[in-house]
C-alpha positions in Angstrom: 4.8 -18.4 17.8 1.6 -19.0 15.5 2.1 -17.6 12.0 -1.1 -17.2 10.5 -1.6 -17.6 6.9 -2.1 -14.3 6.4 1.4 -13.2 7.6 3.1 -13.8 4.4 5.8 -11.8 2.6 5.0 -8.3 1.9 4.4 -8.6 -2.1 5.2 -4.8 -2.2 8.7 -5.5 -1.2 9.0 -8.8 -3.1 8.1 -7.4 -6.2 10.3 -4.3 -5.4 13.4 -7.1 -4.7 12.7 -9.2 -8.0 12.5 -5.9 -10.1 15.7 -4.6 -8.5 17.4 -8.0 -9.7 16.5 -6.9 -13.6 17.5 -3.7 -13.4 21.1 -4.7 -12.1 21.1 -7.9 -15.4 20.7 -4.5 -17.2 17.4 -5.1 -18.2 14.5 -1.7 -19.6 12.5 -1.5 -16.9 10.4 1.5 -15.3 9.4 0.9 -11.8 6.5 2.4 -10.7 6.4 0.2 -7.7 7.6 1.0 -4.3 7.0 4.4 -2.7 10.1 5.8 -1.8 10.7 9.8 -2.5 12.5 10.6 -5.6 15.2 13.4 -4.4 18.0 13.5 -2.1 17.7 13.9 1.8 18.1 17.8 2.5 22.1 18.5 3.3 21.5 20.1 6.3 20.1 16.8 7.4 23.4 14.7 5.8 25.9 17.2 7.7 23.6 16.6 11.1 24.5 13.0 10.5 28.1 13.3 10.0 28.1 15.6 12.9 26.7 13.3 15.3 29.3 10.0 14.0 31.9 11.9 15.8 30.2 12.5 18.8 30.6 9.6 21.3 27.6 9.2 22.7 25.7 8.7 19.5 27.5 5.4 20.0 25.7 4.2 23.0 22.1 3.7 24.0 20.1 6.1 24.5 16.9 6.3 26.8 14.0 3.5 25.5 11.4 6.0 24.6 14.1 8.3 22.5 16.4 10.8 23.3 14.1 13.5 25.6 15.5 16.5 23.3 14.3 15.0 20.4 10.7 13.6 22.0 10.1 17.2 23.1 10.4 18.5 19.6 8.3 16.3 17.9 6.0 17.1 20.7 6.3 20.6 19.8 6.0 19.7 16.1 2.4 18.1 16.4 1.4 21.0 18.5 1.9 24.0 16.1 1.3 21.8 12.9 -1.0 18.8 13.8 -3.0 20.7 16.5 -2.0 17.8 19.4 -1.8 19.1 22.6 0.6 16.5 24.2 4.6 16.7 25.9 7.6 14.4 25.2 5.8 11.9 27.9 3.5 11.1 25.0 6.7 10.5 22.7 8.5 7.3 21.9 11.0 7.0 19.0 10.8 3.3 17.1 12.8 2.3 14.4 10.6 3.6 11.4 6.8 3.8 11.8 6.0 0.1 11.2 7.5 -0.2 14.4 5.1 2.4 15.7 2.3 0.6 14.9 3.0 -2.8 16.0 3.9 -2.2 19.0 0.6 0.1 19.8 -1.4 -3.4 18.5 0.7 -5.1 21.0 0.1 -3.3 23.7 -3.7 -3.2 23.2 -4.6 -6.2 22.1 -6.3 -9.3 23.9 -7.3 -12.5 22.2 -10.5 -12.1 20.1 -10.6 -8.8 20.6 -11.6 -6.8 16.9 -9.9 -4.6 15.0 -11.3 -2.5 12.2 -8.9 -2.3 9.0 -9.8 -0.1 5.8 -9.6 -1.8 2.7 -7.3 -1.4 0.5 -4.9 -1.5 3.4 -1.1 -0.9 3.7 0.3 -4.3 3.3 1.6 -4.4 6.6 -1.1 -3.9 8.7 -2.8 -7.6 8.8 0.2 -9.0 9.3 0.7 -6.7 12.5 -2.5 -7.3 13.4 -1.6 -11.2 13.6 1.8 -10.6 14.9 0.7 -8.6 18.3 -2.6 -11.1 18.7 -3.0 -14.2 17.2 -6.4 -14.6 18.1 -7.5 -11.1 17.0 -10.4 -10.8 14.4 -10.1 -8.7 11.5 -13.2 -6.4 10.5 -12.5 -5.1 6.9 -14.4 -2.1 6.1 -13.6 -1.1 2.5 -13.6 1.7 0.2 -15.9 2.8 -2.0 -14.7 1.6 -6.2 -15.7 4.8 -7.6 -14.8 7.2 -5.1 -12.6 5.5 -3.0 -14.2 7.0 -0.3 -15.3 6.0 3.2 -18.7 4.9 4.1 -19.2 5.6 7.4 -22.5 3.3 7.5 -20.2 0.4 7.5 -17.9 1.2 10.4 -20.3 1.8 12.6 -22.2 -1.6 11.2 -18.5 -3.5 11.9 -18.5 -2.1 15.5 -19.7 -5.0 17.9 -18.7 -4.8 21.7 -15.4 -6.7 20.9 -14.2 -4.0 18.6 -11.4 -2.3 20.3 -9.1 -0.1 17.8 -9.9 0.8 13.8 -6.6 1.7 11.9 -6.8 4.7 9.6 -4.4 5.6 7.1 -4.6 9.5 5.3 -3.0 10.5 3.4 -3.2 6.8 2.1 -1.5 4.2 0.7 -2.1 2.9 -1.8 -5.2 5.0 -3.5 -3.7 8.6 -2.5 -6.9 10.2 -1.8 -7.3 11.9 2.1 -10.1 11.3 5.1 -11.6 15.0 5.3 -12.1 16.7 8.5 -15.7 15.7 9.2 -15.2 12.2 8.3 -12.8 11.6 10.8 -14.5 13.8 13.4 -17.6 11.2 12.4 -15.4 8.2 13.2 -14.1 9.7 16.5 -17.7 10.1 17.2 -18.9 6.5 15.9 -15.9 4.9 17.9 -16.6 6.9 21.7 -18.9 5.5 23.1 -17.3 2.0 23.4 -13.6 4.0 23.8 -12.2 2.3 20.9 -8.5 3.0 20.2 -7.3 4.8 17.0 -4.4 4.4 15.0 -4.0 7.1 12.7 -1.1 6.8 10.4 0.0 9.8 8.7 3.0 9.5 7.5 2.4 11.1 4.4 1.0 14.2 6.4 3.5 16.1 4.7 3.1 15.2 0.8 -0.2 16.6 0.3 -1.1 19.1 -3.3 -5.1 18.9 -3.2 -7.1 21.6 -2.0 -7.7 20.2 1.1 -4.9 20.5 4.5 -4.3 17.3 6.0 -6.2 16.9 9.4 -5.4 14.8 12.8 -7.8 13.0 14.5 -5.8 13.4 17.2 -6.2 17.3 17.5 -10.4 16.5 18.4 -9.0 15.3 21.7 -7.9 17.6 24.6 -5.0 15.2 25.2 -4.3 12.1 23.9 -7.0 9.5 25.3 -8.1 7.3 22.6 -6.4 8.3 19.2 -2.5 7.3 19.2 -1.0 9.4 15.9 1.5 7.5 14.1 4.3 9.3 12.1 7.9 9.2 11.0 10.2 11.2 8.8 11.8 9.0 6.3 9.0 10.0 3.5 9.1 13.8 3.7 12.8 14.1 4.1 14.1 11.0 2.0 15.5 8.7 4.2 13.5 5.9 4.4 16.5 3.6 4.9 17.3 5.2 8.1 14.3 3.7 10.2 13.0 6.3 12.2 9.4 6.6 13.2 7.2 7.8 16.1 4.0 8.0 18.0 1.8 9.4 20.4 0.7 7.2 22.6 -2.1 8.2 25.5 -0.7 8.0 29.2 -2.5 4.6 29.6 -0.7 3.1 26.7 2.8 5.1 27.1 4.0 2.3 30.2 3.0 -0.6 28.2 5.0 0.3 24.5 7.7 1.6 26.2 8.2 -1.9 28.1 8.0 -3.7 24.7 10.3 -1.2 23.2 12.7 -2.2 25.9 12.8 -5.7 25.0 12.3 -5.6 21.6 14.4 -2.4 20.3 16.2 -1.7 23.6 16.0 1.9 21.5 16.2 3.7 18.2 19.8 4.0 16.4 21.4 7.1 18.8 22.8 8.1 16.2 19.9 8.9 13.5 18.1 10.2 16.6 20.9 12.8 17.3 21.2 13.9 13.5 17.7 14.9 13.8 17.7 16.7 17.2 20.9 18.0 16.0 18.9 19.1 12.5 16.0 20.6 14.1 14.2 22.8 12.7 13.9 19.8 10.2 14.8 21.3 6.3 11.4 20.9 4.4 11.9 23.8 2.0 12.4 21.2 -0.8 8.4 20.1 0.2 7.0 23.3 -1.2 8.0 22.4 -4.8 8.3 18.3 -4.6 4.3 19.1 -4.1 4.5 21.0 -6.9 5.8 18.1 -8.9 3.6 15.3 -7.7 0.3 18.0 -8.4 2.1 18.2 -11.8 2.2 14.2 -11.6 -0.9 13.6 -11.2 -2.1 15.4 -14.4 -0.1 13.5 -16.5 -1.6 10.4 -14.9 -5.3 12.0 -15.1 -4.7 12.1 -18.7 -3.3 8.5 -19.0 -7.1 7.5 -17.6 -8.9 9.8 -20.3 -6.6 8.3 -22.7 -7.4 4.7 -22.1 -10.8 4.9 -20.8 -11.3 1.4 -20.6 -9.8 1.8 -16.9 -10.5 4.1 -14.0 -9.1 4.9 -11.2 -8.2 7.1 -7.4 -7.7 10.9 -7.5 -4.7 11.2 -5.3 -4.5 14.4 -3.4 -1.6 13.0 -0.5 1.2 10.6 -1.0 2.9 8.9 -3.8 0.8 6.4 -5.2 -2.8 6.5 -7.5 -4.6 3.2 -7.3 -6.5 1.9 -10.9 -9.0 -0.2 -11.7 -8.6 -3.1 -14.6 -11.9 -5.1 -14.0 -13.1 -4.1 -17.7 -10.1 -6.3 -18.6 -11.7 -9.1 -16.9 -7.6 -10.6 -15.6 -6.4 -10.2 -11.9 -3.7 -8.2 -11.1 -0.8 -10.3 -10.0 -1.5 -11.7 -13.8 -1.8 -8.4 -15.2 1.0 -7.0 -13.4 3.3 -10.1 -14.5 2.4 -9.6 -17.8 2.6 -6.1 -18.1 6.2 -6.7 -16.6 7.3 -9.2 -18.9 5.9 -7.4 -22.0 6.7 -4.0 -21.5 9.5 -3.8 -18.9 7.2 -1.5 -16.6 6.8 -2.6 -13.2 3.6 -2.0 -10.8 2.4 -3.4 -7.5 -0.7 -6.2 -8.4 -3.7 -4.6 -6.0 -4.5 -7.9 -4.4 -1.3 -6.8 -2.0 -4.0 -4.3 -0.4 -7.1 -6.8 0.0 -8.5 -10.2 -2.0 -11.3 -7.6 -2.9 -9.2 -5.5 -4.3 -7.2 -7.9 -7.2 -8.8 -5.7 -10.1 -6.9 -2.9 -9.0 -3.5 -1.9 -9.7 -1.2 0.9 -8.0 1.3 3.4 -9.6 3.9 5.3 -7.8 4.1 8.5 -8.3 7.8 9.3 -7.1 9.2 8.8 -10.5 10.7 11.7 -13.1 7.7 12.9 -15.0 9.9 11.7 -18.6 9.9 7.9 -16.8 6.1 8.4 -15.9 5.0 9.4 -19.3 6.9 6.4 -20.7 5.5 4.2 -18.4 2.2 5.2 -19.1 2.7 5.1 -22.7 3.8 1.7 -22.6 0.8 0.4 -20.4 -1.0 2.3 -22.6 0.0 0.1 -25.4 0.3 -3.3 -23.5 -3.5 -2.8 -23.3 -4.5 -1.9 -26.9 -2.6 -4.2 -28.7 -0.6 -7.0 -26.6 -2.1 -8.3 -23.2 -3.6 -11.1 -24.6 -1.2 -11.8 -27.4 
């Protein structure tokens, strides 16, 4: 196959890795790199596991698409909380929602057909891009540096007659702030006429503490016809090892994943699916005050910024992660970031992982103790005044 330049190793997970190795030589550091939930999956969830090891069918395939049980629920999910109208026949499990999205890109795209990204963009999506069509051409539309913000102007100026699907991210990684309702019922509007796809991922649909709900772009549309909504649950219930995503795919699209799940996955692990359908109603008590703690979280980090004012930086209102801007130090961030690193011990994800425009930015993670995240900050807080260019 041809592996374009810009499928390279996700720097997120590389820097994660490398970190990991200093911790375990037993060296200070504070990671404030990859997102991954700070508490234990729910026990209700851990018992559905362990219930569904000793039953012997969780050791054999189950259908491509996901075990129907299951498909129907999460149907039944994005109806009463996403406002989706769809049934299991819009459902198919994948093994976490990467998964999810490359296989939509695969089933849609054609060479030199165009695809819309937002940047700063999730690491992964270019690469997908890439993977499921070579010969696909990347449009970047990016954010705005003070607001972080969508400027609608510019999708609709990135919109040729190629263009067939934009990728939209909210709550998103890695600047934290949300798409509001009319925005998104402005892109739905900006992409019909020339029935471009939509891939909405919203994983972090459920780790929202602004005043705003999360909304689905996929609830504008009577069924599902254009907007495929992405989702999975290892971020809201804490298992992001175990690889379990979904989406919603339209009717036109549902033959055409499924196929490639066939051949690619075969199917999702039987026996994660079971724990879940065996699970269901899914335990997401601990949500109510995990928001709580990240609302708390981002005041502490708000007053990190007034504190050093010599950088800015996203006002996260979903998700894990605050995204901040260095450009008054005039360095780029895979220097900063290896510096800060070296110097200090705390660990951060250098910006240019999201976009090449974007390599004056760096992002936090907010899925830390608040103790570890006042440290952290106190040390980069320091690192700046009095040692970066030592």
């Amino acid at each position: 196959m041809i592996f374009r330049d810009e499928i390279n190793e996700s720097l997120t997970l590389m820097f994660a890795e490398a970190v990991k190795e200093r911790k375990q030589r037993g060296e200070d550091i504070l990671s404030l790199g990859l997102g991954e939930p700070d508490f234990s999956p729910p026990h209700e969830l851990i018992e559905a596991f362990k219930e569904s090891l000793t039953n012997p069918a969780s050791a054999r395939y189950s259908a491509s698409p996901g075990l129907l049980s299951l498909r129907e629920k999460i149907a039944g999910k994005l109806k009463s909380e996403n406002d989706i109208n769809c049934s299991a026949g819009n459902i198919i499990i994948t093994p976490g929602t990467k998964q999810s999205v490359i296989l939509t890109l695969m089933a849609i795209l054609e060479p030199k057909d165009e695809v819309i990204i937002i940047e700063p963009a999730y690491v992964s999506y270019i690469p997908q891009v890439y993977l499921a069509e070579p010969q696909a051409v990347i449009k970047k539309v990016h954010l705005d540096k003070n607001s972080y913000q969508l400027d609608l102007l510019q999708i609709q100026k990135a919109i040729t007659e190629k263009t067939k699907a934009i990728i939209l991210n909210t709550p998103h990684n890695p600047t934290g702030c949300m798409i509001n309702e009319a925005d998104l019922r402005s892109i739905y509007e900006i992409t019909e006429k020339q029935q471009i796809f939509i891939l909405s991922d919203e994983i972090y649909d459920k780790l929202v503490f602004g005043s705003s709900p999360h909304f689905s772009i996929g609830s504008i549309e009577k069924e599902p016809n254009r907007v495929v909504t992405l989702n999975g649950f290892g971020k809201s219930l804490g298992v992001t090892g175990w690889r379990i995503g979904y989406s919603c795919l339209p009717a036109k699209l549902f033959g055409k994943v499924n196929k490639l799940q066939q051949h690619i996955n075969t199917n999702t692990s039987t026996v994660v699916q079971m724990a879940f359908d065996t699970a269901w109603p899914l335990p997401m008590e601990h949500l109510l005050e995990y928001n709580l703690k990240l609302l708390k979280r981002k005041e502490i980090y708000s007053n990190f910024l007034k504190e050093t004012p010599i950088l800015s930086g996203s006002s996260p209102t979903g998700g894990f992660f605050a995204f901040i801007n260095i450009c008054k130090l005039e360095i780029d961030s895979l220097e900063f970031a290896s510096k800060l690193v070296d110097k200090t011990g705390v660990a951060v994800t250098a910006g240019i992982a999201f976009g090449k425009k974007w390599n004056d930015h760096f992002r936090i993670s907010l899925a830390v103790e608040d103790e570890i995240l006042k440290e952290a900050f106190s040390r980069i807080h320091h690192f700046i005044a009095n040692e970066l260019w030592k």
